[in-house]
C-alpha positions in Angstrom: 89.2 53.8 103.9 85.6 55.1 103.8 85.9 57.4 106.7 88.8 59.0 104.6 86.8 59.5 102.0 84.1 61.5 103.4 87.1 63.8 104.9 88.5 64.1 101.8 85.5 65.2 99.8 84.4 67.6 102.7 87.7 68.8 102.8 87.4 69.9 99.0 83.6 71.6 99.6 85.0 73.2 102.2 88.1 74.5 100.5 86.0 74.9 97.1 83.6 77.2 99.3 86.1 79.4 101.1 88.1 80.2 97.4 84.3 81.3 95.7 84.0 83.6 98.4 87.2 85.2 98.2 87.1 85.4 94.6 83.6 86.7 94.5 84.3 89.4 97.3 87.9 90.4 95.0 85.3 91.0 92.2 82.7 93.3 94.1 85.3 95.4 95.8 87.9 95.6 92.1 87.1 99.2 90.7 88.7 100.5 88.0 90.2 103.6 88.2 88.8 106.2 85.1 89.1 109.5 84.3 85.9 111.8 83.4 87.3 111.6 79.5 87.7 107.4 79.9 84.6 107.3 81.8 82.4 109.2 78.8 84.9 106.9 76.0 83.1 103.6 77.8 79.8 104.1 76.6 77.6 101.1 77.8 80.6 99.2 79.4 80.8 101.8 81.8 77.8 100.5 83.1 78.9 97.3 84.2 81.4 97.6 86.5 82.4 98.9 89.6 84.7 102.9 89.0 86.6 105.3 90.4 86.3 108.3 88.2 88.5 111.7 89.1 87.8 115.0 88.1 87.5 118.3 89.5 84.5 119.6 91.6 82.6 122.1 89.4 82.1 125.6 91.7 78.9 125.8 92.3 77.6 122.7 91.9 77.8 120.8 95.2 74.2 120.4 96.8 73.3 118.7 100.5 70.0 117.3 100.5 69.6 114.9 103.5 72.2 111.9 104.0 72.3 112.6 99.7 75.1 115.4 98.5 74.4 116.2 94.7 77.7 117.7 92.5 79.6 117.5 89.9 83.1 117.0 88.3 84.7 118.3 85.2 87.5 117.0 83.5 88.9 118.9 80.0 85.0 120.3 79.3 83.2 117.2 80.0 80.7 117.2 83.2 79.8 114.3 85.2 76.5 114.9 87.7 77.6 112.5 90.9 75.1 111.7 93.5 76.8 110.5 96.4 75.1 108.5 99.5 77.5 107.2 101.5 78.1 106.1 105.4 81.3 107.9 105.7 81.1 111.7 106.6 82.7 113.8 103.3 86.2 115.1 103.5 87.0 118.3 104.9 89.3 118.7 101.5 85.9 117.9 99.9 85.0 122.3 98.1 84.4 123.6 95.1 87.4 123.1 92.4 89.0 120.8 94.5 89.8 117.4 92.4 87.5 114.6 93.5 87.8 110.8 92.9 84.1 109.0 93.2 83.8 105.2 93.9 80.8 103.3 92.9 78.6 102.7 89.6 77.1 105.0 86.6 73.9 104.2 85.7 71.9 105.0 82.5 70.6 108.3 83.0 73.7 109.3 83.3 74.5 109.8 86.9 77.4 108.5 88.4 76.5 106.6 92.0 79.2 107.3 94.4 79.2 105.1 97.4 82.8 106.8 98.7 84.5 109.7 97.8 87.9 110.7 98.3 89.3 114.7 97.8 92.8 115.7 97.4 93.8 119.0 99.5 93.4 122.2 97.3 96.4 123.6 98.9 100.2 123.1 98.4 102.3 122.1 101.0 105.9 124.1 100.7 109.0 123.4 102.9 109.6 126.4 105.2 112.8 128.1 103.8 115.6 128.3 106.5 115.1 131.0 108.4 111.8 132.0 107.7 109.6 133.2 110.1 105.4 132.5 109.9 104.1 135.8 109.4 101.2 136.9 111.5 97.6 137.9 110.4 96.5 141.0 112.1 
């Protein structure tokens, strides 16, 4: 009976060990998705925890300054500066006015930290009527 005693108790550590890991790795990779407006409504508890905040890119604003790209993004008259470092290479969706959704962490300055970025395609993508013909550019 002592034998099955020791399994059992390892057994638990290991179980008790594998399900703190996954629950601690479910925490670090949850981000909750704001917009610029909820992001600014936060205050302090935006500072906290992990976000993805959307907006659109402000024209202009989109600086490459080594492995660091400085912009920012705009939602109904509020700006957001975003500093983004990441290990991914940016979208090629990723231009001025386009809308942009940031991943990572705003610190106290002000700043969001964006760790991954994600841009939706500025254009629209239409059906081609029946019929229709793609019209040359010459």
């Amino acid at each position: 009976m002592k034998g099955k005693g020791k399994f059992v108790v390892g057994a638990v550590i290991i179980v008790a060990a594998v399900a703190w890991l996954a629950f601690s790795g479910f925490n670090e990779s949850k981000a909750y998705y704001k917009t610029v407006d909820e992001l600014m409504a936060m205050k302090d508890q935006a500072h906290n925890v992990r976000l993805k905040v959307a907006g659109d890119v402000v024209k202009g604003s989109i600086e490459r300054q080594g492995r660091m790209v400085r912009f920012r993004i705009e939602q109904k008259g509020i700006v957001v500066p975003v500093n983004y470092v990441g290990d991914e290479t940016l979208p090629d969706t990723f231009v001025d006015g386009v809308q942009a959704v940031v991943e990572g962490k705003y610190d106290r300055s002000g700043v969001f930290q964006a760790d991954k970025i994600q841009a939706k395609c500025a254009s629209k993508y239409q059906a081609k009527q029946k019929g229709a013909t793609p019209q040359s550019k010459t």
